[in-house]
C-alpha positions as CSV (number, residue, x, y, z in Angstrom):
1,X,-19.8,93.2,69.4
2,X,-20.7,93.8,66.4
3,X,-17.8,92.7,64.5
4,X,-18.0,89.3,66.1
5,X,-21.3,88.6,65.6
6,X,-20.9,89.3,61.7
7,X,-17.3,87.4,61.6
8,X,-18.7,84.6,63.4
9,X,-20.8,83.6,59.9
10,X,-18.1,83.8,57.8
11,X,-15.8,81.2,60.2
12,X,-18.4,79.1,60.5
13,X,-18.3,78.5,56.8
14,X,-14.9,79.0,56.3
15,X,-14.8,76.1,58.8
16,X,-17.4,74.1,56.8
17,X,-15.7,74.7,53.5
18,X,-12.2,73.4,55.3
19,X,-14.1,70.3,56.6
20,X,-15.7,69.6,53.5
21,X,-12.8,69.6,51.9
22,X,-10.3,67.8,54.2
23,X,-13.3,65.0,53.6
24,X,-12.6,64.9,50.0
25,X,-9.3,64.5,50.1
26,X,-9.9,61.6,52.7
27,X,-12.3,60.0,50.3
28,X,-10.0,60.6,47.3
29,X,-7.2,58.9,49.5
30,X,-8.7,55.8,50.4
31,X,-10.4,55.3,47.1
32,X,-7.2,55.2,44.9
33,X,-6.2,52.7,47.7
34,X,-9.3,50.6,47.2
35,X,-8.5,50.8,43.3
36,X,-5.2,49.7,43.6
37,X,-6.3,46.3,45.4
38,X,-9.4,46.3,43.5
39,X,-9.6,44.3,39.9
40,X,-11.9,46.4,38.2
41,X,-9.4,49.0,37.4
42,X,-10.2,52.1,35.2
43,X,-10.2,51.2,31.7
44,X,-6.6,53.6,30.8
45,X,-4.9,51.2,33.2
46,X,-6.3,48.3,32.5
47,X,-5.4,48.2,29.1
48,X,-2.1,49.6,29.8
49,X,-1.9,46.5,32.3
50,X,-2.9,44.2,29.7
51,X,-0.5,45.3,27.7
52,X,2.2,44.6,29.7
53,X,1.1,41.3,30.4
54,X,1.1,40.1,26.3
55,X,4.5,41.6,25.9
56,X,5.7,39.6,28.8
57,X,4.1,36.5,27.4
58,X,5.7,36.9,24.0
59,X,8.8,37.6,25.6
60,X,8.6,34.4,27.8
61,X,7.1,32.5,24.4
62,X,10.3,33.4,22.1
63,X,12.4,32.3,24.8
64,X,10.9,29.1,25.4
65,X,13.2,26.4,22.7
66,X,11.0,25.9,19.7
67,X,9.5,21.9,19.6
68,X,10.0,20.0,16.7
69,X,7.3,19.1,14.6
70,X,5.6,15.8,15.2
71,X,6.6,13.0,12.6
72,X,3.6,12.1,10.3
73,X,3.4,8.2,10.1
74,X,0.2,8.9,8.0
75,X,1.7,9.0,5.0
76,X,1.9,5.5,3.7
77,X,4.4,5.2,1.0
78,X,5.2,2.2,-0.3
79,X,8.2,0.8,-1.4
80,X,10.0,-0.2,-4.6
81,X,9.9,-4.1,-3.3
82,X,6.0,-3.7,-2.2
83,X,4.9,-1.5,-5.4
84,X,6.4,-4.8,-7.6
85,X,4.3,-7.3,-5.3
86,X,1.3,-5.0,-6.1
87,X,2.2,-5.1,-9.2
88,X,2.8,-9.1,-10.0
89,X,-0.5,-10.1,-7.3
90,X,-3.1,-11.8,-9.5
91,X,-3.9,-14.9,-11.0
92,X,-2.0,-15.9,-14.4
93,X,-3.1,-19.0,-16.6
94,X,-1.9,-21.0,-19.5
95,X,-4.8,-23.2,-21.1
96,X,-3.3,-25.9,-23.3
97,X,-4.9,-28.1,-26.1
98,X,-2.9,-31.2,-26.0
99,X,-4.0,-34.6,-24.7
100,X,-7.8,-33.3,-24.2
101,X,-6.5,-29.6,-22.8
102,X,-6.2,-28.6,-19.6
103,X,-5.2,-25.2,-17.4
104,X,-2.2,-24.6,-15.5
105,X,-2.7,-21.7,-13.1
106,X,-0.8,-19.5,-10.0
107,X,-2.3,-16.8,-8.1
108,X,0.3,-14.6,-7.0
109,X,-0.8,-13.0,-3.4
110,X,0.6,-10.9,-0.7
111,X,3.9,-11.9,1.7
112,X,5.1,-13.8,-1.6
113,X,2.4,-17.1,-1.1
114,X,0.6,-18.3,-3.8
115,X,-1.8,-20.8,-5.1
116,X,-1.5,-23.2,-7.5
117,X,-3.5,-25.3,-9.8
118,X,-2.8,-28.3,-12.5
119,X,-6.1,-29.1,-14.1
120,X,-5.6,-32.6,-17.1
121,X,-8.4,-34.7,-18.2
122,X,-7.8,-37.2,-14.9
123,X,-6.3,-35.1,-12.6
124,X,-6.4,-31.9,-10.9
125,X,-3.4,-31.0,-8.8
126,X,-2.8,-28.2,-6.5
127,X,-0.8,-26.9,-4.0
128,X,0.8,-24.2,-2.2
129,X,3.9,-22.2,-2.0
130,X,6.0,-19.0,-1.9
131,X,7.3,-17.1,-4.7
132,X,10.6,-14.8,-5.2
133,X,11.6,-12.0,-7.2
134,X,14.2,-11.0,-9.0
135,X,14.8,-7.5,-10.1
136,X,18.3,-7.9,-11.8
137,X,17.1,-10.9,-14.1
138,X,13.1,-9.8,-14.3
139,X,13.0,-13.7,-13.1
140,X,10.0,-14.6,-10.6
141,X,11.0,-18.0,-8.9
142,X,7.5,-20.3,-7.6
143,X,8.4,-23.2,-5.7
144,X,5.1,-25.3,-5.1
145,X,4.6,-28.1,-3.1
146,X,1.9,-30.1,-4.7
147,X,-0.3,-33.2,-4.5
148,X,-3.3,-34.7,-6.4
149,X,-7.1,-33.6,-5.5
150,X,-8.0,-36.4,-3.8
151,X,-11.9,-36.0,-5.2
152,X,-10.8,-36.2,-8.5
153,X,-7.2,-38.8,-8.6
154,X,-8.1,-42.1,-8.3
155,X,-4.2,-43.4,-7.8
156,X,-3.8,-39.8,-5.4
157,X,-3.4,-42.5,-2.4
158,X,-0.2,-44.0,-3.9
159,X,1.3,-40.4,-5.3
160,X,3.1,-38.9,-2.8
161,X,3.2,-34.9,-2.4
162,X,6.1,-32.7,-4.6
163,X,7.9,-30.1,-5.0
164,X,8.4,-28.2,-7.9
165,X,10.2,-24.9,-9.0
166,X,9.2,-22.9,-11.7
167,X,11.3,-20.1,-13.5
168,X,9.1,-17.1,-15.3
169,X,10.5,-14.5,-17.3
170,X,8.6,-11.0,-17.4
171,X,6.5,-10.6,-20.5
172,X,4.7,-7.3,-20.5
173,X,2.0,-7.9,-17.6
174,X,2.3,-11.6,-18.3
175,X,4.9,-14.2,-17.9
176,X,6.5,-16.6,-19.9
177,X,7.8,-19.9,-18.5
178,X,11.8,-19.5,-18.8
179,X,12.5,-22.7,-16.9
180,X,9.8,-25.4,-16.3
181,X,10.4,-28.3,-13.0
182,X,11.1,-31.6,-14.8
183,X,8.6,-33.3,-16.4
184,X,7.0,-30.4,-17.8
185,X,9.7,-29.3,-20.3
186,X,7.1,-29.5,-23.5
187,X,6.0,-26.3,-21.7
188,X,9.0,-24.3,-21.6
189,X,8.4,-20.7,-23.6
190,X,4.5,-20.9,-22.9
191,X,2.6,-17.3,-21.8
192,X,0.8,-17.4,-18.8
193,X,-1.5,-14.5,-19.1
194,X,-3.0,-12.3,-16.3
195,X,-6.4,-12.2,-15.8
């Protein structure tokens, strides 16, 4: 009787101690479960995870086909044939002393139009037209269409509109009339200077 009365303490915590532990391991068990479904992971695998993940997105980047670059359209560069219009745009004028003086002027402008102007003592003509040029020969070509200002020609009711055509050669930044319309031959070899 004695025997079993002292073994009986010593099972009964064996017993505990076996209980206790078979608990653990049932805690342990379905906690590793309840990490592998849950996101907050410990931080070893976590970073491990994350690793895994950039390699596989720089895997899937290198095999994705490289895009071409975008074409700039910002850069505006201009041409040979625009660079020359730049160039020629402006007003040139040749002021003459004969019969009581007078100004013969063309503004050059943009899209190869111009302006044109024929002051003399009675008269003031002016007009419109388009000019042309020519690289090979350094030639610009105006052909105006004119007519008298009818505030200052009297006789601008019976003069009818004209064309003329005018030949300059390149002088420098100026022009020199190569080839004057008829009529106007006395001015053949006159400057007209930009201003």
């Amino acid at each position: 009787m004695k025997n079993f009365i002292k073994q009986k303490p010593i099972k009964s915590s064996a017993l505990t101690i076996v209980l206790i532990f078979i608990i653990g391991m049932l805690t342990n068990c379905s906690s590793s479960r309840n990490t592998s479904n849950n996101p907050s992971e410990p931080p070893s695998n976590a970073k491990q995870n994350q690793n895994l993940a950039t390699e596989k997105n720089q895997s899937n980047v290198s095999e994705m086909p490289k895009s071409s670059p975008a074409k700039t359209e910002n850069k505006t560069e201009k041409s040979p044939e625009t660079n020359k219009v730049t160039e020629i745009s402006g007003k040139y004028a040749y002021r003459y002393t004969e019969d009581y003086g007078g100004e013969i002027s063309f503004v050059f402008k943009d899209k190869n139009k111009l302006d044109y102007e024929w002051m003399q003592e009675d008269v003031t003509w002016k007009g419109d037209g388009n000019w042309v040029w020519d690289e090979a020969k350094q030639t610009l070509t105006a052909t105006v269409f004119t007519e008298p200002d009818v505030e200052t020609a009297a006789e601008s009711a019976n003069t009818p509109p004209r064309k003329e055509i005018f030949v300059f050669q390149k002088a420098g930044n100026d022009f020199k009339l190569s080839d004057p319309p008829s009529g106007m031959t006395s001015y053949k070899g006159k400057v007209f200077q930009k201003k």
